[in-house]
C-alpha positions in Angstrom: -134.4 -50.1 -115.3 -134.4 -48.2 -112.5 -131.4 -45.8 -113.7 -133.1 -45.5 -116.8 -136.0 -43.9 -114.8 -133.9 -42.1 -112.7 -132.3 -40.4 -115.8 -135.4 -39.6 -117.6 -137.1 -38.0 -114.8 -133.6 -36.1 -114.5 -134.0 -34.7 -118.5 -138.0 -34.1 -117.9 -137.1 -32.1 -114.5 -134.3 -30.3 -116.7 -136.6 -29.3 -119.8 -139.8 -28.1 -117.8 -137.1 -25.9 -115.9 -135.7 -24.5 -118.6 -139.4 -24.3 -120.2 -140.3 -22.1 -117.3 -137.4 -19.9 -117.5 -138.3 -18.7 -120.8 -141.9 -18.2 -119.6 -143.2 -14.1 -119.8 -144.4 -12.1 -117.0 -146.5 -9.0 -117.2 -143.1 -7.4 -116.5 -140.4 -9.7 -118.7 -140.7 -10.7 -121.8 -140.6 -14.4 -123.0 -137.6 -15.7 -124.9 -139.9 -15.5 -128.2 -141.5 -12.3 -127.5 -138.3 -10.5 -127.2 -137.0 -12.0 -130.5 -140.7 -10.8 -132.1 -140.0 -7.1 -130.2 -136.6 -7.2 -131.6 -138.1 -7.8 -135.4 -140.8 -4.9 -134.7 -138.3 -2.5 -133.7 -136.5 -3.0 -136.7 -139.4 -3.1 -139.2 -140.6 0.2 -137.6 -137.3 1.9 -137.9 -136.9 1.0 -141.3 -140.5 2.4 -142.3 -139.4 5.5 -140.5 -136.0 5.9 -142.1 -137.8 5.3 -145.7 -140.1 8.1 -145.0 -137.9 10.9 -146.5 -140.1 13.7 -144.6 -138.8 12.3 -141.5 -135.7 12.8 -139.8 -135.5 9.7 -138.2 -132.1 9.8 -136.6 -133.9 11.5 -133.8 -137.0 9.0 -133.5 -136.3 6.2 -131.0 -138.4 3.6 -131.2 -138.7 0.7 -128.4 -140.9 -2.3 -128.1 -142.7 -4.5 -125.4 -144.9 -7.7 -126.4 -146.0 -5.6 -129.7 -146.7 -1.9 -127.8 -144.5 0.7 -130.1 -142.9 3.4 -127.9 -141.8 6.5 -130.1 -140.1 9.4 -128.3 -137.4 11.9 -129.7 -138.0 15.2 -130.9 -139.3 16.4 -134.8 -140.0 20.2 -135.9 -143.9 20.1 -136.9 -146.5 18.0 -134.8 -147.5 16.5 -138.4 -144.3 14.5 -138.4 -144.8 12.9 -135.2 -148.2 12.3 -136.4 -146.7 10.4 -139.8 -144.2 8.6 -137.1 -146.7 7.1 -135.4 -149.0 6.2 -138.3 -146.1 4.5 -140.0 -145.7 2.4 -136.7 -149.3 1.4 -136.6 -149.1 0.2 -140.4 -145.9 -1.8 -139.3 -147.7 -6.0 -138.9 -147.0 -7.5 -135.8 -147.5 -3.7 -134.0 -150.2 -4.3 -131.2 -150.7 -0.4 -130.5 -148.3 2.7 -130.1 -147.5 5.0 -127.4 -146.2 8.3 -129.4 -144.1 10.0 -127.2 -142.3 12.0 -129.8 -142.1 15.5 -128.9 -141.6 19.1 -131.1 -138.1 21.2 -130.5 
């Protein structure tokens, strides 16, 4: 009886550990977070790359729980304006940091 205490306390210890280890910070994402981030990125890139005005080989596009960073470099300030209204249309997009800059 004992051992079988012993050996769930052991699992419990184990699970909140590894719980907390997936836990976010203001500074690290969560486990789940990054896998959302990861599917925002994507979305936006693909909205970006069907936007045939757009060159979007030179739009970068990062994301932090849901905050859309653009940076790169386009020809007319209108298409960094389109870049970034395209991210904000993307669901799951929190807000967005255009840092896309003209050549």
């Amino acid at each position: 009886m004992i051992f079988s205490n012993r050996i769930s306390t052991f699992i419990l210890a184990a699970a909140l550990v590894a719980v907390a280890g997936c836990a976010s910070t203001s500074t690290k994402e969560g486990t789940g977070e990054y896998v959302d981030d990861t599917v925002i990125t994507t979305k936006v890139k693909a909205a970006i790359l069907n936007e045939p005005t757009l060159k979007s080989n030179e739009i970068n596009v990062e994301t932090f729980k849901g905050i859309v960073q653009l940076s790169g470099f386009v020809k007319q300030q209108p298409d960094a304006v389109k870049a970034g209204e395209i991210a904000r249309g993307v669901k799951g997009v929190v807000s967005v940091k255009n840092d896309i800059r003209m050549k």
